[in-house]
BALOBA-1460 file (C-alpha; in Angstrom, 3 decimals):
// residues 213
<rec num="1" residu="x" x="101.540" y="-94.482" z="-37.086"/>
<rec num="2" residu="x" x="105.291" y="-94.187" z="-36.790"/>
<rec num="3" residu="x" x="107.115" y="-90.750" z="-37.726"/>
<rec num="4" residu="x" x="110.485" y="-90.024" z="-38.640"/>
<rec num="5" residu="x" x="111.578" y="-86.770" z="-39.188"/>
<rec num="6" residu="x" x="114.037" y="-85.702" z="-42.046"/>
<rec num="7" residu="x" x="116.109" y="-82.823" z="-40.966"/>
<rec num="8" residu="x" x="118.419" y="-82.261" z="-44.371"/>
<rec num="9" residu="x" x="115.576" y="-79.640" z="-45.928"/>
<rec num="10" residu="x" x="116.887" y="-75.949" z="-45.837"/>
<rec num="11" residu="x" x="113.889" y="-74.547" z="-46.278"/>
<rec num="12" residu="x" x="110.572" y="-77.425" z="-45.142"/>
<rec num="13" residu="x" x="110.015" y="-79.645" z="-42.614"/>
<rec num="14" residu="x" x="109.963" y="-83.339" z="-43.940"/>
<rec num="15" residu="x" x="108.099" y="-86.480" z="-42.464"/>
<rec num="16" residu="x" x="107.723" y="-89.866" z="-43.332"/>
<rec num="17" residu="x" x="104.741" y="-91.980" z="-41.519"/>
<rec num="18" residu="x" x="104.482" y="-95.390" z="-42.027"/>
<rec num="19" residu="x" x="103.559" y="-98.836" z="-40.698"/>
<rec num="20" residu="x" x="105.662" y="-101.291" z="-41.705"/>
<rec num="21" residu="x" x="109.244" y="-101.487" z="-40.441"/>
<rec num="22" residu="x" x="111.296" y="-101.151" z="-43.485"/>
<rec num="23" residu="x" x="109.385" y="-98.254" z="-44.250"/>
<rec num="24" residu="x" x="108.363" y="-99.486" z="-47.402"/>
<rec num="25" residu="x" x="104.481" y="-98.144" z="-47.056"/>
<rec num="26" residu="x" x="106.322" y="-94.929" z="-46.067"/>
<rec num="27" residu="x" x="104.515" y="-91.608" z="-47.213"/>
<rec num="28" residu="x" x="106.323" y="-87.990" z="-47.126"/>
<rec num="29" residu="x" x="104.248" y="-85.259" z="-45.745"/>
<rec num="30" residu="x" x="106.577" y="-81.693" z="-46.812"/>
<rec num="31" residu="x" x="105.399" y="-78.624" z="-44.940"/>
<rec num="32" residu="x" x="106.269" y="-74.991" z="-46.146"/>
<rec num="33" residu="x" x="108.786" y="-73.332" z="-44.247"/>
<rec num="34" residu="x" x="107.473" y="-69.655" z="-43.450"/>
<rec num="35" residu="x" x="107.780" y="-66.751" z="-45.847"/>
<rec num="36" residu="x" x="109.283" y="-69.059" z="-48.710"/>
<rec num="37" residu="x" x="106.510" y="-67.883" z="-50.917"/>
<rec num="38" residu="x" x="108.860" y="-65.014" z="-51.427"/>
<rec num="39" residu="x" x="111.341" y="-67.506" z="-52.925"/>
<rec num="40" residu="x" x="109.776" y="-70.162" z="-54.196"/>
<rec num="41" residu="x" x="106.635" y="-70.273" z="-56.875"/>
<rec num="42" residu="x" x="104.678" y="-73.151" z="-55.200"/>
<rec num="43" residu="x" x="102.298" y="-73.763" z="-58.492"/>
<rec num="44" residu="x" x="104.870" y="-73.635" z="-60.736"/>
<rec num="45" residu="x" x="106.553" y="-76.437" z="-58.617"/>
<rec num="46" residu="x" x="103.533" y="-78.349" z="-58.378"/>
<rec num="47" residu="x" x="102.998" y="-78.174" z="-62.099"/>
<rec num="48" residu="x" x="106.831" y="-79.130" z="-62.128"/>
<rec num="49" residu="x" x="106.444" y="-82.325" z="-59.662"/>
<rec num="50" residu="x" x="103.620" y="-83.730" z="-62.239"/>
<rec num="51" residu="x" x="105.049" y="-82.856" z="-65.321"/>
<rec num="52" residu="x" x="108.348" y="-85.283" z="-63.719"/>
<rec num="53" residu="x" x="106.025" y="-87.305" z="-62.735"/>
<rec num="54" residu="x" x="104.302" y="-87.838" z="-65.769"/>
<rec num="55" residu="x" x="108.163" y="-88.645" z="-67.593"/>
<rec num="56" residu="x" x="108.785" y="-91.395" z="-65.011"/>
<rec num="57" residu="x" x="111.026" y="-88.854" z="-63.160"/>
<rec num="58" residu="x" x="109.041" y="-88.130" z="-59.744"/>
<rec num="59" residu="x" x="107.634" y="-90.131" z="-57.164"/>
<rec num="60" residu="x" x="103.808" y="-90.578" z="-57.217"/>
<rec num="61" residu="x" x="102.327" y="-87.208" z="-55.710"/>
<rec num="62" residu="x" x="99.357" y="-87.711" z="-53.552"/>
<rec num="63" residu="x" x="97.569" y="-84.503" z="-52.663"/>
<rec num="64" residu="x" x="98.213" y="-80.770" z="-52.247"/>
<rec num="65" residu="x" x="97.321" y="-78.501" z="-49.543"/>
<rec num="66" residu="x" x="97.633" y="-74.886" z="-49.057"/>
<rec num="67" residu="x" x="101.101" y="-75.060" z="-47.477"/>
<rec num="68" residu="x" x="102.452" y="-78.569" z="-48.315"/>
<rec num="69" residu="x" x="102.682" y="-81.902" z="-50.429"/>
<rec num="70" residu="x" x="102.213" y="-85.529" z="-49.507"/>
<rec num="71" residu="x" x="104.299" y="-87.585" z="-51.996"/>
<rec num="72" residu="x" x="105.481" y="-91.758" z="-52.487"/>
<rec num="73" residu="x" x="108.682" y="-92.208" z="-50.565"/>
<rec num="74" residu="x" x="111.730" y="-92.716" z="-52.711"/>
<rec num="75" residu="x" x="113.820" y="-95.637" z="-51.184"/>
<rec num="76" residu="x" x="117.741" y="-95.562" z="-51.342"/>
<rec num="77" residu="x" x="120.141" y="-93.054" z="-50.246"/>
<rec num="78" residu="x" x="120.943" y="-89.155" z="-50.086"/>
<rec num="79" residu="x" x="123.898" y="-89.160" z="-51.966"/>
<rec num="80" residu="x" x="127.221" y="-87.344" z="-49.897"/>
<rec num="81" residu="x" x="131.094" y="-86.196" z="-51.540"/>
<rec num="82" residu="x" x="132.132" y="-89.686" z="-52.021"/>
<rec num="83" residu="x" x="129.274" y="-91.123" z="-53.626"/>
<rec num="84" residu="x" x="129.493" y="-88.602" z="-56.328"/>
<rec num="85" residu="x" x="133.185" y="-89.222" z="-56.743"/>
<rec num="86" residu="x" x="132.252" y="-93.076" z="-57.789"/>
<rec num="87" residu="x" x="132.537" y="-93.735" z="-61.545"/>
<rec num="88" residu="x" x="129.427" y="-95.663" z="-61.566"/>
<rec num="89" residu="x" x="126.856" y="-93.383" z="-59.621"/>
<rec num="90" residu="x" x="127.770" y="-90.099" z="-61.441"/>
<rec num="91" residu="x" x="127.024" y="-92.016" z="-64.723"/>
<rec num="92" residu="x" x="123.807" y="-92.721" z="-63.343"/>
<rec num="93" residu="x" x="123.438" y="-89.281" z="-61.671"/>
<rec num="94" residu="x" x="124.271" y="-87.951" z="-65.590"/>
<rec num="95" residu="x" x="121.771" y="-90.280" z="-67.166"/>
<rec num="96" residu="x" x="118.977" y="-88.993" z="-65.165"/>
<rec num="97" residu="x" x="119.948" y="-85.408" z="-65.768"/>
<rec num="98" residu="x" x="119.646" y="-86.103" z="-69.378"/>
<rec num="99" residu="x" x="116.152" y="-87.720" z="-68.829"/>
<rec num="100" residu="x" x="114.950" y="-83.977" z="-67.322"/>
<rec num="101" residu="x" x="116.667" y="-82.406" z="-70.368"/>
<rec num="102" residu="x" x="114.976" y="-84.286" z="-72.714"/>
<rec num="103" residu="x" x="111.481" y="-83.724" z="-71.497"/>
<rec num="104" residu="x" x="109.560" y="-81.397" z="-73.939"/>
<rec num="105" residu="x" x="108.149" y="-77.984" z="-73.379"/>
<rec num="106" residu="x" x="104.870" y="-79.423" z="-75.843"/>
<rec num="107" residu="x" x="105.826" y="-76.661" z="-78.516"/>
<rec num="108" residu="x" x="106.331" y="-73.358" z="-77.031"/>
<rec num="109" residu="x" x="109.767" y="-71.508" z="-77.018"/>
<rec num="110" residu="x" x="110.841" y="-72.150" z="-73.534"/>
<rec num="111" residu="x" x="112.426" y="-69.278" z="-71.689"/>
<rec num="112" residu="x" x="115.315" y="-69.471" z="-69.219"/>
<rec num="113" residu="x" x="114.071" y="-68.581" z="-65.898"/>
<rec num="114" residu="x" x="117.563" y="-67.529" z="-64.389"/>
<rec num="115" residu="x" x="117.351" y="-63.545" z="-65.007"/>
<rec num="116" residu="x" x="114.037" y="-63.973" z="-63.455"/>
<rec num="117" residu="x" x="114.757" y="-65.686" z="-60.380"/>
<rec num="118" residu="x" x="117.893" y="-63.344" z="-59.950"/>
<rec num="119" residu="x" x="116.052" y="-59.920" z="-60.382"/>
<rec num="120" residu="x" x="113.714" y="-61.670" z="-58.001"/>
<rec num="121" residu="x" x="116.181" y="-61.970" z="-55.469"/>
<rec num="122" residu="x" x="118.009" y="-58.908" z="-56.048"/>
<rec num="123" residu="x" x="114.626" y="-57.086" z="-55.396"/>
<rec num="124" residu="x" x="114.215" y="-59.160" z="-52.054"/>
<rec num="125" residu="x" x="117.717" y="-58.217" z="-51.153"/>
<rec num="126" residu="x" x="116.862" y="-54.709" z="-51.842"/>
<rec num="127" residu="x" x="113.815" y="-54.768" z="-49.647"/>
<rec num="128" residu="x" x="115.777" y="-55.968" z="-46.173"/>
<rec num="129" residu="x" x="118.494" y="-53.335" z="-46.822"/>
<rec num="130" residu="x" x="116.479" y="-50.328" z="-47.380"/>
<rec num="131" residu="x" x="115.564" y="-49.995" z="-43.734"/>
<rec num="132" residu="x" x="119.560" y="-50.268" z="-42.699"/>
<rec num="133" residu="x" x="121.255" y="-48.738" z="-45.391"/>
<rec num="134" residu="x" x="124.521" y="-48.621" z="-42.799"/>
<rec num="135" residu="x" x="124.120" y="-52.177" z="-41.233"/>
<rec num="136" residu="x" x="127.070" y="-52.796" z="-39.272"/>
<rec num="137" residu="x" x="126.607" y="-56.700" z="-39.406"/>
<rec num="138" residu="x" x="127.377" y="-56.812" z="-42.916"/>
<rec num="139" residu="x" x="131.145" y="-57.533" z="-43.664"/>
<rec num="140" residu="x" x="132.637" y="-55.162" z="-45.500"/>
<rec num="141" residu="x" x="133.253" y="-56.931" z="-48.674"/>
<rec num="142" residu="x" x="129.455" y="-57.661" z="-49.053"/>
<rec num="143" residu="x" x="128.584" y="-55.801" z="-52.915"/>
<rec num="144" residu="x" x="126.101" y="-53.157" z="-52.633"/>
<rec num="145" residu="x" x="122.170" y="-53.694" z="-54.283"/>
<rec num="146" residu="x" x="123.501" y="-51.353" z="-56.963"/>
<rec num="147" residu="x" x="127.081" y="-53.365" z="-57.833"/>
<rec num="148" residu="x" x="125.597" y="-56.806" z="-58.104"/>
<rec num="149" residu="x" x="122.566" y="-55.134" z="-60.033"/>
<rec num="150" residu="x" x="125.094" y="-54.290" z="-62.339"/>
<rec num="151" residu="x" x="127.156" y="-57.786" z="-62.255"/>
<rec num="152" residu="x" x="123.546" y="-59.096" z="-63.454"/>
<rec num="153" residu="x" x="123.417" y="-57.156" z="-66.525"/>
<rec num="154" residu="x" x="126.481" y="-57.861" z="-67.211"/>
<rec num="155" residu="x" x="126.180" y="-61.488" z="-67.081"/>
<rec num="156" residu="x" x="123.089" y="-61.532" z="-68.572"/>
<rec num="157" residu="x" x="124.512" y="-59.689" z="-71.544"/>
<rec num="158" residu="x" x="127.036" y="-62.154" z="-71.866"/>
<rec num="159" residu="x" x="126.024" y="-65.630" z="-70.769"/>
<rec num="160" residu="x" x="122.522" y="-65.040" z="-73.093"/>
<rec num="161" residu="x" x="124.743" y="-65.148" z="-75.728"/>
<rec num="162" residu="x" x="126.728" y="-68.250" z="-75.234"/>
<rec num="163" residu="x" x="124.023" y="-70.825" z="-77.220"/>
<rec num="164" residu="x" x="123.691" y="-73.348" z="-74.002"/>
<rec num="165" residu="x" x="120.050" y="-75.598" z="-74.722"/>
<rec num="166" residu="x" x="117.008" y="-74.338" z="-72.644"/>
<rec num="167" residu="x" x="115.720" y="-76.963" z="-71.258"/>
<rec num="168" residu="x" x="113.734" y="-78.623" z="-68.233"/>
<rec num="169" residu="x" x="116.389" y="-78.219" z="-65.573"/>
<rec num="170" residu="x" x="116.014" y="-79.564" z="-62.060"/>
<rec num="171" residu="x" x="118.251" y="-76.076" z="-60.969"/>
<rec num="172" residu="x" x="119.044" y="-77.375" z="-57.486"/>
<rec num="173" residu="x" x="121.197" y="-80.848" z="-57.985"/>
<rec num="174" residu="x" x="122.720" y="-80.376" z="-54.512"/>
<rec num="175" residu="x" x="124.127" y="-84.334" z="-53.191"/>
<rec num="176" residu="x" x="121.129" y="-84.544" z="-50.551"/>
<rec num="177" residu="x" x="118.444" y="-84.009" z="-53.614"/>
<rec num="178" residu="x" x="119.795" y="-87.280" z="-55.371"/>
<rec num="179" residu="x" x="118.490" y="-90.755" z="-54.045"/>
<rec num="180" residu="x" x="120.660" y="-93.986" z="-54.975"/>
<rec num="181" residu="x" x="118.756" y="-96.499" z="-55.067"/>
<rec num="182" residu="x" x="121.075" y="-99.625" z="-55.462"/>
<rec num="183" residu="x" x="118.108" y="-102.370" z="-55.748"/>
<rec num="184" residu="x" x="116.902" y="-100.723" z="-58.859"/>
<rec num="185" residu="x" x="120.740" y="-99.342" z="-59.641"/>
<rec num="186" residu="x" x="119.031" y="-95.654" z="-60.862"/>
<rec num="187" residu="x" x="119.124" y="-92.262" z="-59.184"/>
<rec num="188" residu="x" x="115.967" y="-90.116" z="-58.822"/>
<rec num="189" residu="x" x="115.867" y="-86.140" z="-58.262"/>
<rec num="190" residu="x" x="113.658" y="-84.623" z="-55.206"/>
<rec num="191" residu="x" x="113.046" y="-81.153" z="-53.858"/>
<rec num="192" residu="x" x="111.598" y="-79.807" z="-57.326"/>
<rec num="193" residu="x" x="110.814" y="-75.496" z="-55.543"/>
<rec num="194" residu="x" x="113.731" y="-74.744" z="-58.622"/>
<rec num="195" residu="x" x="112.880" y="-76.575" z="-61.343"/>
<rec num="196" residu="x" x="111.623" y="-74.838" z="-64.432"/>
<rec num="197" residu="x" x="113.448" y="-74.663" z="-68.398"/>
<rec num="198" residu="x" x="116.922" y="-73.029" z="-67.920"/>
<rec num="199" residu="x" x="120.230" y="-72.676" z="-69.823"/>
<rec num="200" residu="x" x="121.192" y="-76.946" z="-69.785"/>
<rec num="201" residu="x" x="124.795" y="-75.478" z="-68.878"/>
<rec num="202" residu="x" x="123.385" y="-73.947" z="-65.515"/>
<rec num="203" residu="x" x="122.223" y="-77.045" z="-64.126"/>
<rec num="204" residu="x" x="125.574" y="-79.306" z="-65.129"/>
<rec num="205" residu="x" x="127.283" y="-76.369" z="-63.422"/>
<rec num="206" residu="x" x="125.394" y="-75.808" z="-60.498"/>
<rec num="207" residu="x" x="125.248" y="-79.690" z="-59.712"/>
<rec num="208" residu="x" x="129.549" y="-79.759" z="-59.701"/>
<rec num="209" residu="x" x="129.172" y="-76.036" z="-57.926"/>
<rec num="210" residu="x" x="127.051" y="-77.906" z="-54.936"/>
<rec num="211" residu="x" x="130.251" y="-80.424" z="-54.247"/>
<rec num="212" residu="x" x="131.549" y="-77.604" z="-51.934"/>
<rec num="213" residu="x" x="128.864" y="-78.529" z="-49.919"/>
């Protein structure tokens, strides 16, 4: 069976096998890269990937194993700077967004899952530091644990307050997690380790903040 490895993933190792030469039988086989159970909740992302799924706005997910997926292959293209600049795809690329926002939370009181995810980090931060309180490889200009603990409750205080929806966000709309798929003239969303209900105004933010590349 014929491989081809994807090397855009930050943090997995992606490969399609197939048979046919367009690819079109293609399955994606994603392994976990090592130690990013410290980042990344894998059930709640696999309860994420079906509950997209079941809106129409996942591929088809084939099995689970204990450190990877095996998913349908999306056909089209990662989307890059330009693409984004066109009129016509980011209408499409807003249309799906709005398709994630709308998806239910089946009548609980969704929380946000920012503060979270950023005391989560902050604590991992804290845990490499402690052994080299001095390190010499930091720049100089790199906040200590303690400032950016207290840049957190300060923006939690404040951005909390704001109003923004919370709602099913996809929290990582970087250009290489948006597939164009000009047959069917829609974009799809992959790469779902982030997703989870979120302040709507984070994830229209963060996809423009991901242009810098």
């Amino acid at each position: 069976v014929p491989t081809q490895l994807f090397t855009d993933g930050i943090t997995n190792k992606l490969v399609a096998c197939y048979t046919e030469e367009g690819m079109a039988d293609a399955v994606l086989v994603r392994v976990y890269g090592r130690r990013t159970e410290l980042l990344v909740d894998r059930e709640t992302e696999l309860r994420n990937f079906q509950v997209l799924r079941a809106h129409g706005c996942a591929p088809d997910l084939y099995c689970a194993f204990q450190n990877g997926l095996c998913y349908q292959f999306l056909p089209g293209i990662a989307l890059g700077p330009d693409h984004v600049r066109d009129p016509h795809i980011f209408r499409l690329v807003a249309q799906e967004m709005a398709r994630v926002h709308a998806i239910h939370a089946n009548g609980s009181l969704p929380r946000p899952i920012l503060w979270q995810k950023l005391h989560k980090y902050l604590s991992l931060v804290k845990m490499e530091l402690s052994p080299k309180v001095s390190n010499p490889s930091l720049p100089q200009d790199v906040p200590s644990p303690e400032a950016l603990e207290q840049e957190l409750a300060w923006m939690k205080e404040t951005l909390s307050q704001l109003g923004s929806p919370v709602v099913l966000c996809h929290n990582d709309l970087l250009c290489k997690n948006i597939i164009y798929d000009r047959t069917r003239e829609r974009v799809r969303f992959i790469d779902y380790e982030y997703t989870g209900y979120n302040y709507q105004a984070f994830d229209i933010g963060n996809h423009f903040n991901e242009f810098a590349g």
